[in-house]
TORMI-347162 format. One record per residue (C-alpha): residue number from 1; residue in three letters; chain; x, y, z. Coordinates in Angstrom, 2 decimals, padded with zeros to 5 digits, always signed. Layout:
- vonu,keza,mitor,xx,yy,zz
- NUM,Ala,A,X,Y,Z
...
This chain:
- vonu,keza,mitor,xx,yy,zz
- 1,Unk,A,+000.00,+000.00,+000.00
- 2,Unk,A,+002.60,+002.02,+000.86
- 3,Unk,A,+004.38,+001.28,-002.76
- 4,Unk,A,+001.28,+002.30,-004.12
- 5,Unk,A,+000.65,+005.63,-002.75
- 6,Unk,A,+004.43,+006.64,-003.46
- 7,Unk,A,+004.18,+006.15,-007.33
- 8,Unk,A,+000.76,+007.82,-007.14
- 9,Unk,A,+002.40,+010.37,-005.71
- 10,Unk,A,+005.05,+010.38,-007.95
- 11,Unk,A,+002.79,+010.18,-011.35
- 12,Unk,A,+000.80,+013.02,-010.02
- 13,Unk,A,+003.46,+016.07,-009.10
- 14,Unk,A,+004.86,+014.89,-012.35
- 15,Unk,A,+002.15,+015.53,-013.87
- 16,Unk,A,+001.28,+018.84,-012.31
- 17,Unk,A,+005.00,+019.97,-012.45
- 18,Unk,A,+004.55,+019.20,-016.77
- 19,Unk,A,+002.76,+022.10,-016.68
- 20,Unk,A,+006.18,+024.39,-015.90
- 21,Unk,A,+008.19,+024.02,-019.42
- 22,Unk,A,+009.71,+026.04,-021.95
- 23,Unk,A,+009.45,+024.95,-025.53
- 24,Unk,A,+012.81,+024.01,-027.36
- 25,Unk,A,+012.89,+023.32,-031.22
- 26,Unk,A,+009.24,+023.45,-031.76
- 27,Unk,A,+005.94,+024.05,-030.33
- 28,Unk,A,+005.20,+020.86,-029.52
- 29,Unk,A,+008.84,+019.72,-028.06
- 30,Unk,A,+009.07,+021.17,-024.06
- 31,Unk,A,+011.91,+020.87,-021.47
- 32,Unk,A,+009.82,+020.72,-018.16
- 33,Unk,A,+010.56,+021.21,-014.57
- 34,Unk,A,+008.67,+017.33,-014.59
- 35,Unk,A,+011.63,+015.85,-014.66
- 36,Unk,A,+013.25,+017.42,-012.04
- 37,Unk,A,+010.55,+015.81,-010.23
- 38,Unk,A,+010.67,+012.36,-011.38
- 39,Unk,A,+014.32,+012.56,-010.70
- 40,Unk,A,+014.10,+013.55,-007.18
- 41,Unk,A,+011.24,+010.58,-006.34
- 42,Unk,A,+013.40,+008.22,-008.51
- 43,Unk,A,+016.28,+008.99,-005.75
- 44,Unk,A,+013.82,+008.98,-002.67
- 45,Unk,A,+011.81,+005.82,-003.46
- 46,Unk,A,+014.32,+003.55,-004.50
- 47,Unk,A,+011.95,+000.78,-003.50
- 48,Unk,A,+009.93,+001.65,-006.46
- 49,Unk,A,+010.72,-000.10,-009.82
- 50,Unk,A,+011.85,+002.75,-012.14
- 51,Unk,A,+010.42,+000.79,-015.08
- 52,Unk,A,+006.97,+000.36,-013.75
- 53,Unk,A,+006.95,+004.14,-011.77
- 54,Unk,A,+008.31,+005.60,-015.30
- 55,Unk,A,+005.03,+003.57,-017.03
- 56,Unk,A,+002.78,+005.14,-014.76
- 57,Unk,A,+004.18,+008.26,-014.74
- 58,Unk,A,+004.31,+007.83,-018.39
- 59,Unk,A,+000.76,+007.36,-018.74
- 60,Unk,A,-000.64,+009.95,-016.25
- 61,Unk,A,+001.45,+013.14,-017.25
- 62,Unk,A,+000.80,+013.31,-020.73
- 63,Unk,A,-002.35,+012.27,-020.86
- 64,Unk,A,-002.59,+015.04,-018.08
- 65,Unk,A,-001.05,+017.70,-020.40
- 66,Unk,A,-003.14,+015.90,-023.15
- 67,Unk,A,-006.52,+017.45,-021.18
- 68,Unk,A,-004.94,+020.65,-020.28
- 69,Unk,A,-003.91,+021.59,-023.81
- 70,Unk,A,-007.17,+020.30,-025.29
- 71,Unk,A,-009.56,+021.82,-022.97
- 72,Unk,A,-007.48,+025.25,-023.64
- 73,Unk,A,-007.66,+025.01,-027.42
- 74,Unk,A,-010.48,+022.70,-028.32
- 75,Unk,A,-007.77,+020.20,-030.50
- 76,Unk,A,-007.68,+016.90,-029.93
- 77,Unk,A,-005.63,+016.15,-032.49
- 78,Unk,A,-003.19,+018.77,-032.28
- 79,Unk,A,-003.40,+018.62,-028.28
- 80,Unk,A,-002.76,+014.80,-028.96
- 81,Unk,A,+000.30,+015.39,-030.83
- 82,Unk,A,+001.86,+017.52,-028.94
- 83,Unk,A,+001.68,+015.72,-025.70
- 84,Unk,A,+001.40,+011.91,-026.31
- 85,Unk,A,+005.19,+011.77,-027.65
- 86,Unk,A,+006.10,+011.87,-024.04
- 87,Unk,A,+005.09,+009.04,-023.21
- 88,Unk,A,+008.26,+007.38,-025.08
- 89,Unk,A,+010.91,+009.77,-022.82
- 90,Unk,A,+009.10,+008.86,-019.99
- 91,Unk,A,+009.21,+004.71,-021.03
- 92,Unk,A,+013.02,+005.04,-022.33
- 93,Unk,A,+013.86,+007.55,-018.92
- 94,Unk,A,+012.33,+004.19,-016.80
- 95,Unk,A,+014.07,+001.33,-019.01
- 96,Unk,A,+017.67,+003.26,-019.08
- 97,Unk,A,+017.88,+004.11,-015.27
- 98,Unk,A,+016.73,+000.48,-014.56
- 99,Unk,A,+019.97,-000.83,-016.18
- 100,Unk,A,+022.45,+001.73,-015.60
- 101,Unk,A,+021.82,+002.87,-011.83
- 102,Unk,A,+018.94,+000.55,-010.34
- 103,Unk,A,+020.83,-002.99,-010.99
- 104,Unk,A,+024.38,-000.99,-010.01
- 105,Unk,A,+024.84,-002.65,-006.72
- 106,Unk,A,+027.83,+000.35,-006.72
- 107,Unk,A,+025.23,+003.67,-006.39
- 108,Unk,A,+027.11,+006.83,-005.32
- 109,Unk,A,+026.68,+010.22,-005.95
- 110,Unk,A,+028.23,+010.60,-009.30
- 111,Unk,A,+026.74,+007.23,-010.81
- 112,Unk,A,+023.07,+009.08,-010.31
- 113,Unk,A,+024.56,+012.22,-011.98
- 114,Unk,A,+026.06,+010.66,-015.35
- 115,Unk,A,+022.88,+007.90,-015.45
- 116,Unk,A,+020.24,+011.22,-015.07
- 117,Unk,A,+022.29,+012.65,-017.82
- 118,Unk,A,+022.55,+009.92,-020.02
- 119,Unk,A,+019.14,+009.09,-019.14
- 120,Unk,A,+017.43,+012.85,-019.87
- 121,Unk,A,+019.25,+012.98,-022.91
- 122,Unk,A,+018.72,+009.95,-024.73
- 123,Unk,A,+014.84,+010.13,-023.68
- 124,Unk,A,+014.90,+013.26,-024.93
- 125,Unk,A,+016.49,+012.08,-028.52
- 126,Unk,A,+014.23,+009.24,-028.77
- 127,Unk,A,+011.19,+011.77,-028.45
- 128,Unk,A,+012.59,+014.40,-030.37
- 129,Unk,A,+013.40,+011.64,-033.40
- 130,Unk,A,+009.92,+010.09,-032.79
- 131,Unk,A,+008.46,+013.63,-033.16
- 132,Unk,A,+010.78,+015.02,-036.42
- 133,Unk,A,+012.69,+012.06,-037.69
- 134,Unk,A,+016.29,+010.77,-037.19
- 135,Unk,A,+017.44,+012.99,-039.99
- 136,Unk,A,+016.22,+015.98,-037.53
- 137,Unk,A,+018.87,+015.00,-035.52
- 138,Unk,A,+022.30,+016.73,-035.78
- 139,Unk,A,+025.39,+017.76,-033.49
- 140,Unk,A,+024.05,+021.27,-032.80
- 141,Unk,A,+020.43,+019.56,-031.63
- 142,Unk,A,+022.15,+016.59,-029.75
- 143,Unk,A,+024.84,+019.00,-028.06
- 144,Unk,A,+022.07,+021.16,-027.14
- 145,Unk,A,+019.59,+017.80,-025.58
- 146,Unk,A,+022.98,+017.01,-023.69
- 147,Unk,A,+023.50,+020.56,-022.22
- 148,Unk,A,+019.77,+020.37,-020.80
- 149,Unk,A,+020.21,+016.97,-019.68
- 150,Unk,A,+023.11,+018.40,-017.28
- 151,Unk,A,+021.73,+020.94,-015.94
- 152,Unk,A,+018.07,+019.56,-015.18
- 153,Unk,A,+020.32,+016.57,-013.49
- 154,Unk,A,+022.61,+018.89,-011.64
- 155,Unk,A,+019.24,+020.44,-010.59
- 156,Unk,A,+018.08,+017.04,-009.34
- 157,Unk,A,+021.54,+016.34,-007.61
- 158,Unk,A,+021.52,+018.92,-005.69
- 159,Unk,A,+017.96,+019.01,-004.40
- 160,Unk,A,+018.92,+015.45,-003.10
- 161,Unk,A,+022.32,+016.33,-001.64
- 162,Unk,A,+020.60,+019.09,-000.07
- 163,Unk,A,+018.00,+016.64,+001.56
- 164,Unk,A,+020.11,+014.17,+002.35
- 165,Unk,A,+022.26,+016.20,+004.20
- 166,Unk,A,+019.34,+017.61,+006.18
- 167,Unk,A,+018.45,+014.12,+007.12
- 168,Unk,A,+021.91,+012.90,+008.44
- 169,Unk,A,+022.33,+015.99,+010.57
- 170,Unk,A,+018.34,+015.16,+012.07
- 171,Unk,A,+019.73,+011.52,+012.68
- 172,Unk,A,+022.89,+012.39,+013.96
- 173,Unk,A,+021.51,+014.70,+016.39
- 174,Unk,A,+018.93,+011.93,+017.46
- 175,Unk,A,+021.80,+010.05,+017.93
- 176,Unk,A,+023.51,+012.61,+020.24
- 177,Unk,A,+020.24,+012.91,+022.15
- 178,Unk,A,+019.58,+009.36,+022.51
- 179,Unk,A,+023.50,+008.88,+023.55
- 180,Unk,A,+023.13,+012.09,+026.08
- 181,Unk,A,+020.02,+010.10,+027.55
- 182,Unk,A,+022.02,+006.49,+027.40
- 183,Unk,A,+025.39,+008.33,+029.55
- 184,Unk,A,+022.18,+009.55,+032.24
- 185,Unk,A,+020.71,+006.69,+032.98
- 186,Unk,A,+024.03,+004.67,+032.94
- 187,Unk,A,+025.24,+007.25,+035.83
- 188,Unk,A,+021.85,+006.37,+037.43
- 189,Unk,A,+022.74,+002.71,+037.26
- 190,Unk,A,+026.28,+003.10,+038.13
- 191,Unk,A,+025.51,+005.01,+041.65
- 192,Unk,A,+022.76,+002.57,+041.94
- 193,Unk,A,+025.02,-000.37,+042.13
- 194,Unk,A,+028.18,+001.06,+044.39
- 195,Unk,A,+025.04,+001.68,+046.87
- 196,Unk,A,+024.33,-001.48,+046.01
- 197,Unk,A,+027.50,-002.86,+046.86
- 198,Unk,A,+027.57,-000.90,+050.30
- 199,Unk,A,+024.53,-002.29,+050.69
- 200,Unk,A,+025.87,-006.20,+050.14
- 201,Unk,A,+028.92,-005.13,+053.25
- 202,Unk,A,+026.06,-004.38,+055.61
- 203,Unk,A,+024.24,-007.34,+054.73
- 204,Unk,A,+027.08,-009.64,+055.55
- 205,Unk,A,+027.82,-007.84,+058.91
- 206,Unk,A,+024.08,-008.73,+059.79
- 207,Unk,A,+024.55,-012.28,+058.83
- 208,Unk,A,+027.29,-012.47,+060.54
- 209,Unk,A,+025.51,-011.32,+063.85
- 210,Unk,A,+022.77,-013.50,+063.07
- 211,Unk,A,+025.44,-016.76,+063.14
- 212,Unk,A,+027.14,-015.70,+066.22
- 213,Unk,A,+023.92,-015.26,+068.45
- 214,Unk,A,+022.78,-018.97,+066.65
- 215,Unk,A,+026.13,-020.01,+067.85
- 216,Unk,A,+025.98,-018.67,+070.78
- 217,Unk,A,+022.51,-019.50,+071.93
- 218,Unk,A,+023.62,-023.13,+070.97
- 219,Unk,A,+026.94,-022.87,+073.37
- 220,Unk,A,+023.98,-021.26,+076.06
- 221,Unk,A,+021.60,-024.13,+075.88
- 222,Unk,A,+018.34,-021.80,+074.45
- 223,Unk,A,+015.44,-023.05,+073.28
- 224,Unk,A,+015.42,-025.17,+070.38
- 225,Unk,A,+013.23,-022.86,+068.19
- 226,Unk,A,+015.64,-019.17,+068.96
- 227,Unk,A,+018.35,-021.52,+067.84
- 228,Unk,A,+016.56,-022.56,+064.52
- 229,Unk,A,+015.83,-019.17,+064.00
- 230,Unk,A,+018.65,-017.52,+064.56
- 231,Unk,A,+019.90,-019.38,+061.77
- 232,Unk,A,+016.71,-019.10,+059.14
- 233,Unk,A,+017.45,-015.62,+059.55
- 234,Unk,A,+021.46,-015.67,+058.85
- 235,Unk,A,+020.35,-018.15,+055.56
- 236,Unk,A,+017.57,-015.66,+054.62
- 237,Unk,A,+020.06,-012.46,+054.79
- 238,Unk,A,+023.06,-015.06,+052.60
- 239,Unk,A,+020.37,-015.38,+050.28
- 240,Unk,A,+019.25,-011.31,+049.86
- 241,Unk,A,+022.71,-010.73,+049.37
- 242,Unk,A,+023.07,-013.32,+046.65
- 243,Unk,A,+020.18,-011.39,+044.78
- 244,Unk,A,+021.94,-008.62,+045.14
- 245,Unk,A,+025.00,-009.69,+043.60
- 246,Unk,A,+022.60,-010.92,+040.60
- 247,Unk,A,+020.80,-008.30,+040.34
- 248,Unk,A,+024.73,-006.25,+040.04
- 249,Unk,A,+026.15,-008.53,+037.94
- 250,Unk,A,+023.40,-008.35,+035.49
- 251,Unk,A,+023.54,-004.96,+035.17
- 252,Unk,A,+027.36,-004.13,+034.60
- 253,Unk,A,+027.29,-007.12,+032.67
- 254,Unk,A,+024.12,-006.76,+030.12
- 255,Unk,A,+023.82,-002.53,+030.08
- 256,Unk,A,+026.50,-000.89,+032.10
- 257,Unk,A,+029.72,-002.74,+029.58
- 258,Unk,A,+027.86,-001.94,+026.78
- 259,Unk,A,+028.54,+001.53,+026.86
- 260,Unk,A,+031.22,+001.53,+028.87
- 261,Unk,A,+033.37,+004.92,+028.00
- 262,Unk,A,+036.95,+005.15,+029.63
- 263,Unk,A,+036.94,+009.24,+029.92
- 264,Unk,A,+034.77,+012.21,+029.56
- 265,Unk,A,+036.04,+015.80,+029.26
- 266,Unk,A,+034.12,+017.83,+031.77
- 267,Unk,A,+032.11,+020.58,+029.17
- 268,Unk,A,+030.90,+017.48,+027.83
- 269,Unk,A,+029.81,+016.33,+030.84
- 270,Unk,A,+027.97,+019.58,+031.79
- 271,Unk,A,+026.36,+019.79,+028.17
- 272,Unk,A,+024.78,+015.87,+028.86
- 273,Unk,A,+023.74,+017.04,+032.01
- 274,Unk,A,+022.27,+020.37,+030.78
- 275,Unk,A,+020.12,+018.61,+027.95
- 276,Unk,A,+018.90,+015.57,+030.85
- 277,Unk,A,+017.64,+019.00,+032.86
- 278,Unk,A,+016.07,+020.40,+030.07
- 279,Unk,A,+013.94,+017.50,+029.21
- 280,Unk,A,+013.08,+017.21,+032.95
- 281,Unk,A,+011.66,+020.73,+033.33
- 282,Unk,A,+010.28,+020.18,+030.22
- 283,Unk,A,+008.35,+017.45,+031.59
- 284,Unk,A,+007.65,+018.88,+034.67
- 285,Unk,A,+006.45,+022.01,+033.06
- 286,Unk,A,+008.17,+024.42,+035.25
- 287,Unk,A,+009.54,+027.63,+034.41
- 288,Unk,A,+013.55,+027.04,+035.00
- 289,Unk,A,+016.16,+028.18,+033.76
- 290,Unk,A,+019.41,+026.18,+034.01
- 291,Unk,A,+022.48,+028.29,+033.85
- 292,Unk,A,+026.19,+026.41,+033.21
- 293,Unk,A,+029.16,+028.10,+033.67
- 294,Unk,A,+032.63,+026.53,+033.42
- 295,Unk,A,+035.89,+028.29,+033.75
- 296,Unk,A,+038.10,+025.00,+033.98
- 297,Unk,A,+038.80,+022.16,+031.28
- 298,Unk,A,+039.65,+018.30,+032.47
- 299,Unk,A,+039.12,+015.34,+031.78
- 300,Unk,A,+037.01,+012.55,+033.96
- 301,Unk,A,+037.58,+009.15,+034.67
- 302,Unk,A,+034.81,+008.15,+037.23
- 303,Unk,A,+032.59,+010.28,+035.23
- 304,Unk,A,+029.82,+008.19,+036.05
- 305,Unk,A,+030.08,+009.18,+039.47
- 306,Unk,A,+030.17,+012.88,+039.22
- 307,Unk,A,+027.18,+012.88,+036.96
- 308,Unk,A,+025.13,+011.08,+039.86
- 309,Unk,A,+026.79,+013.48,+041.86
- 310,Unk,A,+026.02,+016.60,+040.00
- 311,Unk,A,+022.58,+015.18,+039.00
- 312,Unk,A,+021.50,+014.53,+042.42
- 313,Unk,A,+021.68,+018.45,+043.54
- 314,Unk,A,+020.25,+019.66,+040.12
- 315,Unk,A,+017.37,+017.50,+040.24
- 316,Unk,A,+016.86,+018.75,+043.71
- 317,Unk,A,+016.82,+021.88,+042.92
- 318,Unk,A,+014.12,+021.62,+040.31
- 319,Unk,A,+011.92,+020.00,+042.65
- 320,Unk,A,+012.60,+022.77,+045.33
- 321,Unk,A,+010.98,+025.46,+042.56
- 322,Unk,A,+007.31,+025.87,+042.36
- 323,Unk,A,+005.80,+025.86,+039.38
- 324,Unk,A,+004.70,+029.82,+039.59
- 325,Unk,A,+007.89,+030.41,+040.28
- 326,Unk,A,+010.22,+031.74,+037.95
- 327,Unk,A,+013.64,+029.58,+038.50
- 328,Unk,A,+017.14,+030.02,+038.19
- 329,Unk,A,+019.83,+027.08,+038.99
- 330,Unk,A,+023.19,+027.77,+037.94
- 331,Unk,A,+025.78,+025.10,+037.61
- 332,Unk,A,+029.56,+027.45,+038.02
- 333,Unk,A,+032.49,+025.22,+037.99
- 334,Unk,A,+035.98,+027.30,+039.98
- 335,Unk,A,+039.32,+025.87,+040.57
- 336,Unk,A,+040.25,+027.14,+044.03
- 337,Unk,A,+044.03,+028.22,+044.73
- 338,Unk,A,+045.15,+025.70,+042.50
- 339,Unk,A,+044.13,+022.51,+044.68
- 340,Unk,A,+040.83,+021.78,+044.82
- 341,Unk,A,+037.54,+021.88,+041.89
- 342,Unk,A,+034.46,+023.74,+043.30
- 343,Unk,A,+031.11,+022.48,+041.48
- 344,Unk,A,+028.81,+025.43,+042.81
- 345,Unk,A,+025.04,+024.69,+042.45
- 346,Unk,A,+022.38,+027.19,+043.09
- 347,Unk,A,+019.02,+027.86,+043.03
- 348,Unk,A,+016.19,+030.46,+044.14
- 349,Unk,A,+014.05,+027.51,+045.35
- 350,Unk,A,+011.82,+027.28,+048.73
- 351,Unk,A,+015.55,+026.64,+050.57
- 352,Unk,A,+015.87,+024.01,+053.86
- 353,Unk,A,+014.17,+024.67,+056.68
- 354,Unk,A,+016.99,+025.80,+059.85
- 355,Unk,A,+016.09,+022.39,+061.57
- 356,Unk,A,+016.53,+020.20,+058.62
- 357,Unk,A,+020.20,+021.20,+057.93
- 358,Unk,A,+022.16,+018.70,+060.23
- 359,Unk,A,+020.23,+015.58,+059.01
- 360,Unk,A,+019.69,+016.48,+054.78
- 361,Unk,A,+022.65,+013.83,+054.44
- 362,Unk,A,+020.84,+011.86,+056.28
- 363,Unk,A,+019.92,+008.54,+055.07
- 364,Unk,A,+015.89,+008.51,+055.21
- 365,Unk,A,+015.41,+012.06,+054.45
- 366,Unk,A,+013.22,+014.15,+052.03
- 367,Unk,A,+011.25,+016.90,+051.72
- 368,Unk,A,+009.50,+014.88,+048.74
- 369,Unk,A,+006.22,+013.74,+049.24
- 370,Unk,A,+002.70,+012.74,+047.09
- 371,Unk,A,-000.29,+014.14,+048.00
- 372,Unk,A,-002.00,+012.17,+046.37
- 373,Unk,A,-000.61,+008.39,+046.85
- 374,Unk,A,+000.95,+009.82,+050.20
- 375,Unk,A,+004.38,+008.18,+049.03
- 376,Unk,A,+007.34,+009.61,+050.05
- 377,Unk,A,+010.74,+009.96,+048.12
- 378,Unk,A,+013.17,+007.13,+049.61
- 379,Unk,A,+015.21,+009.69,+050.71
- 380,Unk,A,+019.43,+008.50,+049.50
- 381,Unk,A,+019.88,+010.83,+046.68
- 382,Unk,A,+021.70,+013.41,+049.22
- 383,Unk,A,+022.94,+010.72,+051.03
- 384,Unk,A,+024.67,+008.96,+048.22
- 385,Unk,A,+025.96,+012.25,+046.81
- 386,Unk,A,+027.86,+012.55,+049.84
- 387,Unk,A,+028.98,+009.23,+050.00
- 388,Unk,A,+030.23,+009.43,+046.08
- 389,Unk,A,+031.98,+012.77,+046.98
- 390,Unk,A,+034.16,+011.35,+050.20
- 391,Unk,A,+034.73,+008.13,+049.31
- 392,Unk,A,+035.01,+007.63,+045.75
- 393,Unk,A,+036.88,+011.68,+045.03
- 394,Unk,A,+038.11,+011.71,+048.74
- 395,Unk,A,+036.07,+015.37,+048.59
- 396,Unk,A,+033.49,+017.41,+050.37
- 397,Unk,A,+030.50,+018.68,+050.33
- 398,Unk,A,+029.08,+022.36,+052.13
- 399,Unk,A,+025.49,+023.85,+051.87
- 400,Unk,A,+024.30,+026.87,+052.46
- 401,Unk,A,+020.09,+027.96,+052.70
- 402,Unk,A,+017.73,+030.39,+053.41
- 403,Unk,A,+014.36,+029.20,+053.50
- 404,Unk,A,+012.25,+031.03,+051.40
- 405,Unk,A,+015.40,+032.39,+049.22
- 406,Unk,A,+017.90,+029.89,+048.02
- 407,Unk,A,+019.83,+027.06,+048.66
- 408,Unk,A,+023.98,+026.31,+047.31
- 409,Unk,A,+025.92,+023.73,+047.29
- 410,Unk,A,+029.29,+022.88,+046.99
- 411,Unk,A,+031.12,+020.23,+046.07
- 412,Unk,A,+035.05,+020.15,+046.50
- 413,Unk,A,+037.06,+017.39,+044.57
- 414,Unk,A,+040.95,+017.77,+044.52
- 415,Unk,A,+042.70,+018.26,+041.48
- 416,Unk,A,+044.52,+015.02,+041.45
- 417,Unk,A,+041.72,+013.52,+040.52
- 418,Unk,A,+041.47,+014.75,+037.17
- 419,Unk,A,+043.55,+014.81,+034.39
- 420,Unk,A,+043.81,+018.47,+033.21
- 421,Unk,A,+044.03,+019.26,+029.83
């Protein structure tokens, strides 16, 4: 169906575009912009067979010009001769690009140009002899055929080019968006699983308990059934932590290798970042602005890390801004007396309340709440931020609030862990 509708298409702004020409030789012998057409859908729809689209095509445009010309002049014979003969450029057009370019399994640009040539011109000579005779036919006309054949298929080249072109820069910055999105959630997995792992050290220090008191209550002589559960419990926390460990392993080992990347330079960073943010005020339908400013150039290793890091705050910070409220968050990145990185995030948000400030890195805590399922956020964002900060960049972390006004953050990573460039 789809087939169909394309040479339909095809057949019919042929037809229409017949109807732009300039007459060459005679009355009755026109160079139209048609062909340009044709051309351009020949190059577009290469699923099409050129020798059946040029039949239809073939068939609908002069008969088309056929019933313009005749219900102008009241002719049909005259009409009839004039437009009919295309029909055979149209068949010989279909018939020569078939073997020359459509069976090529070699296409490129320059095999379309010389076929459309070769093609336009010898259509045109077969018309033009059907029309006059082969004695019509001299070095002057053919030289002339050939000159119009280039520059109708320089016309078509370039109309194609141009599109083309268009299209891979549309793909490749789908592809950039779709990678930008891919590095995001990969950071998301990454923190996800080194809280994971943290997660798999406290497990075994609670199974560990859990076998000493069943050891102990056996050395102690308590009842039978504290002593069989003591140790149902230290088998059921073994076997949470094996899930764990599947649950890790099958991550890094069926999405997190797959786009494993060994460095990142840090404005690239930022710019993935910036166009995650965008999308997510986007969706939240906020009015934010996110401001990035960067005054230093390195490279990252653990970038993974620092995105979740980064990420974290400016996600926060969203949240924290109403949706009447106009926001600002501003991302500055300083290098401080030559030592340390400062990753300064700001916003104008609803700030943390006096009493909250000693416990925001606490594990459990958030401000974010439904109203209407009466969920509450799980509450480790902060708390893994900090963790990723001192124990993965051997860094720290400051904030600063005033409820009501704004709320910054800083982040402090030494130098040595970056590779400047």
């Amino acid at each position: 169906m789809k087939k169909i509708k394309r040479a339909l298409l095809t057949a019919g702004c042929v037809s229409i575009g017949s109807q732009l020409y300039i007459n060459v030789f005679s009355d009755d012998f026109i160079i139209a912009l048609a062909v340009v057409i044709f051309g351009v859908c020949l190059h577009f729809f290469p699923e099409l067979n050129p020798i059946k689209l040029s039949f239809l095509t073939g068939i609908c445009s002069p008969n088309f010009r056929f019933l313009v010309l005749w219900t102008a002049s009241g002719e049909w014979n005259k009409s009839a001769a004039a437009a009919l003969p295309d029909m055979i450029f149209y068949f010989v057009f279909g018939i020569l690009y078939f073997l020359l370019y459509y069976k090529n399994p070699n296409k490129n640009y320059t095999l379309f140009w010389t076929t459309l040539v070769l093609c336009d011109a010898l259509s045109n000579t077969a018309e033009l002899s059907f029309m006059n005779g082969l004695s019509y036919m001299n070095p002057t006309v053919i030289g002339t055929l050939f000159t119009i054949a280039m520059v109708r298929s320089t016309m078509i080249l370039t109309v194609c080019l141009s599109v083309d072109h268009y299209k891979s820069l549309l793909k490749r910055e789908e592809h950039e968006l779709r990678y930008k999105k891919l590095m995001v959630m990969a950071a998301v997995f990454d923190s996800e699983v080194y809280f994971m792992k943290k997660g798999i050290v406290e497990i075994e220090d609670v199974m560990k308990k859990a076998y000493l008191l069943h050891q102990k209550m056996n050395n102690d002589s308590f009842p039978k059934e504290f002593q069989v559960l003591t140790l149902d419990i230290a088998k059921d926390v073994h076997e949470i932590k094996k899930g764990y460990i599947r649950v890790i392993k099958g991550l890094q080992d069926n999405f997190l290798t797959d786009i494993e990347i060994t460095s990142l330079n840090i404005r690239d960073l930022v710019n993935i970042l910036a166009t995650d943010i965008a999308e997510l005020i986007k969706h939240q339908n906020k009015h934010v602005e996110f401001i990035t400013r960067i005054y230093s150039n390195f490279i990252v290793r653990e970038h993974y890390f620092l995105m979740s890091i980064l990420r974290n705050i400016v996600v926060n910070a969203v949240d924290a801004i109403s949706y009447e409220k106009e926001g600002t968050i501003s991302l500055e990145l300083f290098k401080l007396e030559g030592k340390l990185y400062d990753f300064r995030i700001t916003d104008n948000g609803t700030g943390i309340r006096k009493d909250d400030m000693d416990i925001i890195f606490a594990s459990g805590y958030s401000t974010k709440f439904d109203g209407a399922t009466g969920d509450i956020n799980r509450g480790l964002g902060l708390t893994l931020v900090k963790d990723l900060v001192e124990e993965q960049f051997k860094g720290s972390i400051t904030v600063e609030s005033q409820e009501g006004m704004y709320t910054r953050f800083d982040v402090f990573i030494p130098v040595a862990c970056f590779e400047e460039n």
